[in-house]
C-alpha positions in Angstrom: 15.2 12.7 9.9 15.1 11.8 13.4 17.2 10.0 15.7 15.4 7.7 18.6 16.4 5.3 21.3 15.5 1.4 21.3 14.4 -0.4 23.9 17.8 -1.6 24.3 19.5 1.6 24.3 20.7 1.8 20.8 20.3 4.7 18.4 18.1 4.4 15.4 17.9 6.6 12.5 14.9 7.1 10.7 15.2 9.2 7.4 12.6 8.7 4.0 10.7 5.8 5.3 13.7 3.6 6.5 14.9 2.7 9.5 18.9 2.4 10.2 21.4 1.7 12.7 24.9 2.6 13.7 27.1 0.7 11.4 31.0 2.6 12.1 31.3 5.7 14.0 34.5 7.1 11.9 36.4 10.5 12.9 34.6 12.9 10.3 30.9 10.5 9.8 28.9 7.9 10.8 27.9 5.4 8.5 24.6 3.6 9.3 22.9 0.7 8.2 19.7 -0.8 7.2 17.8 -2.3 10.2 16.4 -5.0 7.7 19.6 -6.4 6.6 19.6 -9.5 8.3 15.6 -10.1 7.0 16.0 -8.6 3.2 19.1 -9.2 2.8 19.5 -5.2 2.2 22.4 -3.4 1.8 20.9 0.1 2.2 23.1 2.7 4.3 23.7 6.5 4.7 26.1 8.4 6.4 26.1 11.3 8.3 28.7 13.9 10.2 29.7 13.3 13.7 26.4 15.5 14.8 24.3 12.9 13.3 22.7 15.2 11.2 23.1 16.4 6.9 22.2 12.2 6.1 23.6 11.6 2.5 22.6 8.2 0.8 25.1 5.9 0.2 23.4 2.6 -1.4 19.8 2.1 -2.0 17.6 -0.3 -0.5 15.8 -3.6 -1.7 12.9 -3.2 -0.3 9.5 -0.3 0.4 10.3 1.8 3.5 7.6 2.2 6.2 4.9 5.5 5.3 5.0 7.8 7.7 1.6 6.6 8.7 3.2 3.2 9.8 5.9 4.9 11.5 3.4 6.9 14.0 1.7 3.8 14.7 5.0 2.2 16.3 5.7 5.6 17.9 7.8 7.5 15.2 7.7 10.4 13.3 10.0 10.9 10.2 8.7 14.0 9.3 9.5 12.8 5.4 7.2 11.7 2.5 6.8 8.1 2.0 9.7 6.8 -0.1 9.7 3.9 -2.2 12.3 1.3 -3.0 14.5 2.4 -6.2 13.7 -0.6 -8.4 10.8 -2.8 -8.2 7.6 -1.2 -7.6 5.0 -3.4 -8.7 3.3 -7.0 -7.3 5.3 -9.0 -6.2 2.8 -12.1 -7.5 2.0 -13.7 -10.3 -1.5 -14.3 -11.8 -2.4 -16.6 -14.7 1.4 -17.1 -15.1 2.4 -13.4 -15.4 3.9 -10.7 -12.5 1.1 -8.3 -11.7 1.6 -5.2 -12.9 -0.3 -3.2 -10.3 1.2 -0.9 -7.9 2.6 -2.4 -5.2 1.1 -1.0 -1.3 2.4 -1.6 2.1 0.6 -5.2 2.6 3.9 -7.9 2.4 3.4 -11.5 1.6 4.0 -14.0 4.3 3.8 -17.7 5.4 0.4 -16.9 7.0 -1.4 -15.8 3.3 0.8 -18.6 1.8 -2.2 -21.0 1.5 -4.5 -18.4 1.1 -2.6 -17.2 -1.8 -1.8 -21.0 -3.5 -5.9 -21.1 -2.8 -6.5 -18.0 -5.2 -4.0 -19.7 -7.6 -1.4 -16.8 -7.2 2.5 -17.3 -6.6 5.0 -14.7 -5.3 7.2 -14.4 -8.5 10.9 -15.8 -8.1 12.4 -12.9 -9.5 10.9 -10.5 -7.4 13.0 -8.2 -5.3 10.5 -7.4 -2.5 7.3 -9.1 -0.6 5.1 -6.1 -1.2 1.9 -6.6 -2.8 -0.9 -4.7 -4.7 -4.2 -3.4 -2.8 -6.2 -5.6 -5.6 -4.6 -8.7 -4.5 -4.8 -8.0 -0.8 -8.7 -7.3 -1.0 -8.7 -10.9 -2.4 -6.8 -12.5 0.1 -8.9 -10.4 2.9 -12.2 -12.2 1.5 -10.9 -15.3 1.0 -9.1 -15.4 4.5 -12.6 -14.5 5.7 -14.7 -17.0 4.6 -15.3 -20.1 6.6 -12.5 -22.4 6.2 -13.3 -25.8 4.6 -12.3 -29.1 6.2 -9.5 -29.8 3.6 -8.0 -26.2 4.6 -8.2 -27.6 8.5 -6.1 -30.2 7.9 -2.1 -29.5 8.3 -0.8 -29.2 5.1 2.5 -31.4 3.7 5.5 -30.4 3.1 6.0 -31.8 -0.3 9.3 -29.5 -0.8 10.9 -31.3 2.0 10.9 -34.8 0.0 13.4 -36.2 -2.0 13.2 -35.9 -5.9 12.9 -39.6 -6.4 10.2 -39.7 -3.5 8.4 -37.1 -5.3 9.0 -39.2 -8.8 7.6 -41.9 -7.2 4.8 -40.3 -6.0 3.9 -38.8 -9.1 4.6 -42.2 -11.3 2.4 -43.9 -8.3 -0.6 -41.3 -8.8 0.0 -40.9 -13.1 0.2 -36.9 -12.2 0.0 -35.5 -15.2 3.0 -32.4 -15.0 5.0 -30.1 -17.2 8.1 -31.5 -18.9 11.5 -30.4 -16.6 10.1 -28.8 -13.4 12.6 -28.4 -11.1 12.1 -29.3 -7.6 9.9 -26.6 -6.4 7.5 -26.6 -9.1 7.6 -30.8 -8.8 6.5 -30.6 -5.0 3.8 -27.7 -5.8 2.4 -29.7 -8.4 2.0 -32.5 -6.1 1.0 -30.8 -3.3 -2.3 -29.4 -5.4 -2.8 -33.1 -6.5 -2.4 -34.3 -2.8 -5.2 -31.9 -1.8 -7.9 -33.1 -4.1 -7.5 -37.0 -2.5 -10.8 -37.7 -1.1 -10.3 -39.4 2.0 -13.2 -42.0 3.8 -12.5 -41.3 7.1 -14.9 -44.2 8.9 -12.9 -46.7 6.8 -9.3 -44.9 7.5 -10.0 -45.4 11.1 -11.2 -48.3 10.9 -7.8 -49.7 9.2 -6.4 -47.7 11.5 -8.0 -49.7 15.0 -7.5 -52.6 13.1 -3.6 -52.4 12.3 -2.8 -51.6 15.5 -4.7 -54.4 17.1 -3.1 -56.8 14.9 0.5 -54.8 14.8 0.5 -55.5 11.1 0.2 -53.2 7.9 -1.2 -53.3 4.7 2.0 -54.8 2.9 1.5 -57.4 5.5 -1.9 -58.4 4.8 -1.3 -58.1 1.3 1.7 -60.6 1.6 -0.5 -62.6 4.1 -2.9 -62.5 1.4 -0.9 -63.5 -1.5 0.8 -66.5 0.3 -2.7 -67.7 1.6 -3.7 -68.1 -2.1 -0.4 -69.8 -3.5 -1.0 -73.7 -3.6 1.2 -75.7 -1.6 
């Protein structure tokens, strides 16, 4: 256990792997918190007497604590053995349908392997209760992060969860996606995202369209209206 000093000036605990801070200074303990509870979610906490020192757990945490490897390399020293959350140990993602069962390391999932990860058709499983994956997956998303990026990974990707369910019902009805029976929102935009990827795009005539539409402040419904009306007899 060791207490240090923030940037700030506020206390810090470290004890096991885990990081707290002060919580309620009481007459006969101190109860201290999680320093991840506003990111997990965690409701991990310890107290200790008024010397800040015999720590005794109170509740566990959600999530891995840091090895004492990681805490040296921000400037801390627990002195402890790496400890492990309580609960869930394995991959957090899925493969082939299925949670990993490998044994989860220090590398967490984030937005920045999201792609990457929909890329080696993986998912981070909805049920998990931490971001930590397995050294297997991470040496697959390490290669594939390394490898020159295509031109359809260049381009910024949609937001397909931000739609509307009847936009994304129209989309799919428009583009006769073929889909699972009763996906729910999430899986619908997923789907439809992996289907938006694999539109080929002509870019010369895109552009083209493009100049022209502006030139001509119209759009395609209006030249197919134009169109239309142009070949009804008068």
């Amino acid at each position: 256990m060791e207490i240090i000093t923030s940037n700030k000036g506020c206390e810090k605990l470290c004890y096991n792997g885990y990081m707290y801070v002060l919580k309620h200074f009481g007459k006969s303990k101190i109860t201290w918190r999680c320093s991840k509870r506003s990111s997990f979610k965690c409701m991990g906490e310890l107290y200790t007497n008024v010397q800040k020192e015999d720590p005794v757990l109170k509740s566990n945490h959600n999530h891995f604590g840091d090895s004492e490897k990681e805490m040296n390399q921000n400037g801390f020293s627990t002195g402890e053995e790496d400890s492990r959350g309580p609960l869930d140990k394995i991959c957090c993602l899925q493969e082939d349908g299925f949670r990993c069962q490998r044994q989860a390391g220090n590398a967490s999932y984030s937005k920045k392997i999201r792609n990457t990860v929909r890329q080696l058709k993986l998912h981070l499983d909805a049920v998990a209760r931490h971001i930590y994956i397995c050294d297997h997956h991470k040496s697959m998303i390490q290669s594939a992060r390394t490898l020159k990026p295509s031109s359809q990974d260049e381009a910024p990707e949609v937001d397909f969860s931000q739609l509307q369910m009847n936009t994304l019902r129209r989309y799919k009805k428009h583009f006769k996606v073929v889909t699972k029976p009763s996906l729910n929102k999430a899986q619908m935009a997923e789907a439809l995202l992996n289907h938006f990827k694999t539109i080929s795009v002509n870019e010369k005539e895109a552009l083209t369209f493009f100049i022209y539409t502006i030139k001509t402040n119209g759009n395609k419904l209006d030249q197919k209206n134009g169109n239309n009306n142009s070949d009804t007899p008068s």
